[in-house]
N, C-alpha and C positions, 0 to 999 in steps of 0.2 A: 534541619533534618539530621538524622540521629545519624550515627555508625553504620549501625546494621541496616539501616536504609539504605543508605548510599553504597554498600558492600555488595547488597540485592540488586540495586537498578544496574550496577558495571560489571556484573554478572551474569552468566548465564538463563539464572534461574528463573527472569523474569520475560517472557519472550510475546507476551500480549500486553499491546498498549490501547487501550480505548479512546477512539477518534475523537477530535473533539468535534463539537455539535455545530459549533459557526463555522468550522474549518470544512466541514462536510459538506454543509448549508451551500458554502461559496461554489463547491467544484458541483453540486447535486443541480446548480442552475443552468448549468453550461451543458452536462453530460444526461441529465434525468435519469439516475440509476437505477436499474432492477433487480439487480442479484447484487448480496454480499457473501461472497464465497467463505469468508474468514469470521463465522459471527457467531456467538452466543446467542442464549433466548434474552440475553438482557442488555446487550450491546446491539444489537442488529440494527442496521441502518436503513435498509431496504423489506419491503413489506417478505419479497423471497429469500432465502440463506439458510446456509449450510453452516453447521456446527462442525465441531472438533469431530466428534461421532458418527456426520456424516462421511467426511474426507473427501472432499469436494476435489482433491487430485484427483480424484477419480472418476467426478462427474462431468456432461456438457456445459457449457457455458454459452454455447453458442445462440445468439441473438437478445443475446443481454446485453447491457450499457452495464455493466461492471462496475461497482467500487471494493476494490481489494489492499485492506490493511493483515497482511498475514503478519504470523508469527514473527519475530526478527530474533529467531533461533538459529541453531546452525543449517537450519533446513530451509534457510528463506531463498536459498539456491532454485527447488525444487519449484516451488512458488511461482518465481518470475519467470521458469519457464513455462510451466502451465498459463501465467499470464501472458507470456509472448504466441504462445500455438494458440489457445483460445481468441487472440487479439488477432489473429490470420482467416477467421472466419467471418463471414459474410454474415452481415449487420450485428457486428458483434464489436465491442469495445471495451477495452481494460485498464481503469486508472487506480493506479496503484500507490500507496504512501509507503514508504519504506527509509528506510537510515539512508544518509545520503554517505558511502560503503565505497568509493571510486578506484577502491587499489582489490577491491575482490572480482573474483572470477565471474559472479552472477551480473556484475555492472558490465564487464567489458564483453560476455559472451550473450547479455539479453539486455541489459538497459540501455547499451552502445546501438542497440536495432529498432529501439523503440521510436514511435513518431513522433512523440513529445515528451520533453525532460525538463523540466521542473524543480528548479533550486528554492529550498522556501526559505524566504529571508527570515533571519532568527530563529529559534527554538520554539516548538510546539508544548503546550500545556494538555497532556492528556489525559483523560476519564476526569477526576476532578482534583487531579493535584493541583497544589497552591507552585507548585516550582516547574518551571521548565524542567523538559527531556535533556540528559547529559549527553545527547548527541544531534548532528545537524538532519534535516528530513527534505526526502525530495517527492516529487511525485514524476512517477512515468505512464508516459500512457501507449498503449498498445492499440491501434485500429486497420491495421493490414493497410494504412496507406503510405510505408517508408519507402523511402526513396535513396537509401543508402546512409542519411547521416542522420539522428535528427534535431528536429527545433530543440533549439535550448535558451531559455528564459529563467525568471525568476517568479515566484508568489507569493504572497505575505504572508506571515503565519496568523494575524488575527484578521 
């Protein structure tokens, strides 16, 4: 990978990473998603989703099985809480992949609430790079049944 690659990806510039398609596949068995809040017309994962255009902060989510790969801009704050209050809703569920981020403020005020946490062992390959992401990924999941702490496990990244 060149300079100006690598310059790009440890920068801000690049804040959409496209999920990979087995990595989806594996969590899409367990949870049957419907909405992908965070999606292109050319990424979207779920038959339902909201584009950039739409701003899906701003929409309901409620009674969806959720899979939210948002931005990992400086707004991915806003994000997890929209995924933590949607995740408080009756039959509603939000699994989220995000930088695994443990010393920010969005981890200890929403992903510290979440009912599942999710360490993915090793680096994710995303949209169709040949090279791992320069940084580690978790997933959290939000379903309004916390209990004060929550589970925390590990998942493979292939």
């Amino acid at each position: 990978m060149d300079k100006s690659a690598l310059k790009t990806i440890f920068s801000s510039k690049v804040d959409t990473w496209a999920t990979p398609q087995a990595f989806f596949d594996k969590l899409n068995q367990t949870y049957t998603f419907t909405l992908d809040p965070c999606a292109s017309a050319k990424n979207a994962k779920c038959a339902s989703y909201y584009t950039k255009e739409d701003n899906s902060l701003y929409k309901d989510w409620g009674g969806h099985s959720v899979f939210m790969n948002p931005p990992y801009g400086r707004g991915i704050g806003e994000w997890l809480k929209k995924a933590y209050e949607e995740g408080q809703k009756e039959n509603t569920s939000v699994v989220c992949l995000i930088p695994s981020r443990t010393d920010t403020k969005y981890f200890h005020n929403y992903c510290m609430k979440s009912d599942l946490l999710y360490f993915v062992k090793g680096r994710l390959k995303f949209g169709d790079s040949k090279n791992s992401a320069p940084f580690p990924s978790m997933i959290v999941v939000f379903n309004g049944a916390n209990s004060g702490m929550p589970f925390v496990g590990t998942i493979g990244a292939a």
